[in-house]
C-alpha positions, 0 to 999 in steps of 0.5 A: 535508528528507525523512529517512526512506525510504517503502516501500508494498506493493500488490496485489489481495486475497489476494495474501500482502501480509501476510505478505511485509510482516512478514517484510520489516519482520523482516529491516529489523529485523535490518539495525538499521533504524529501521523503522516499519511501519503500514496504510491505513486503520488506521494512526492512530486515525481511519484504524481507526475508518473502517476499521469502517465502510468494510470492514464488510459490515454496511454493505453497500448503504448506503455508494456509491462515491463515499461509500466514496471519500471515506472512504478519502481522510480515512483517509488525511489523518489517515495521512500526518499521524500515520504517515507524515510524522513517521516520515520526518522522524526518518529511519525507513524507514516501511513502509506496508501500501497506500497511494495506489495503493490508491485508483486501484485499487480505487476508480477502476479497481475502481469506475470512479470518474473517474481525474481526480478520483482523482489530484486527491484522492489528491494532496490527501490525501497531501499530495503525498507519493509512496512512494519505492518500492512492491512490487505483489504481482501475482496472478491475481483468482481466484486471490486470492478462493479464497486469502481468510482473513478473519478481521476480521469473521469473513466476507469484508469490504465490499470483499472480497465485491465479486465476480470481476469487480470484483477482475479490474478491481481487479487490472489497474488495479494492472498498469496502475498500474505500466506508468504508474510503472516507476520507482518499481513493482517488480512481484512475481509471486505464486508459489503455495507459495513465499513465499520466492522472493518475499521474496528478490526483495523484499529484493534489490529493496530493498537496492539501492534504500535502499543508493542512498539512504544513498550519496546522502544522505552526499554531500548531507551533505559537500555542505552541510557 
């Protein structure tokens, strides 16, 4: 049985994910959680050397969507397996930088790629392992390109130099994510200038949830005891 709590944050790029992910994972720390915070691609070993060359805008023009797809899904086998699953059982909240969402949104919506044989591969990669709550960071597409500070090439990456109108694509698939899974999405407004705001929405988010859950798992426990 699942220990642990798996918590994603998503949205466009751009949208200040970064930064409310680590002041999260701070104010977890303090909680005295056992938090393990990671990102896809990139978490383990593999994921980052396939992060190189999927993201590299060296690369541009040989890699197609469909070779940019599959990249991303090992990526991800080798994630949950080293970064996800493992954390979870030992009772960690794991606190993922993307995740499936990612993929229907940039390399279904995002590259128009067949929504049927996303889920089907999202499904195999992870194993069937959803997230028990994610935050989407919602920004306008435009907004996000002019908000870009990228500084692991040293230029926009592969998937960042796309353009505006894939990024808009990118973005209302992730309003469209959302709609289609109420439950298990918060949807976050990005407020320019103000990352407090947001991260109190996020932790206020979160508290209930993981409060629920400890609540819960006591009672499995008397049960089974």
């Amino acid at each position: 049985m699942k220990k642990g709590i798996f918590i994603t944050f998503e949205g466009g790029d751009g949208c200040g994910k970064s930064t409310q992910i680590k002041l999260f994972a701070e104010y977890l720390n303090q909680k005295d959680y056992k938090v393990h915070f990671t990102k896809e691609p990139g978490g383990d070993v593999i994921g980052n050397k396939l992060r190189e060359i999927v993201k590299n805008p060296e690369y541009e023009g040989e890699i197609s969507n469909r070779t940019e797809l599959l990249i991303f899904l090992t990526a991800r086998s080798s994630f949950v397996e080293k970064e996800v699953i493992p954390y979870l059982e030992k009772g960690f909240i794991v606190i993922s930088d993307r995740y499936i969402d990612s993929t229907t949104a940039y390399q279904g919506y995002g590259n128009k790629n067949d929504p049927r044989v996303i889920e089907l591969f999202n499904r195999e990669a992870s194993q069937g392992i959803i997230p028990d709550m994610t935050f989407l960071i919602d920004i306008d597409a435009k907004k996000g390109l002019m908000r870009l500070n990228t500084k692991e090439f040293g230029k926009k990456d592969r998937i960042e130099a796309k353009g505006l109108e894939y990024h808009i694509r990118v973005n209302e698939g992730y309003r469209k994510i959302a709609k289609e899974n109420p439950e298990r999405i918060r949807i976050i407004k990005y407020i320019d200038g103000d990352i407090k705001v947001m991260q109190e929405e996020i932790r206020s988010y979160a508290d209930k949830f993981i409060n629920y859950n400890k609540f819960k798992l006591s009672w499995i426990k008397i049960i089974y005891f």
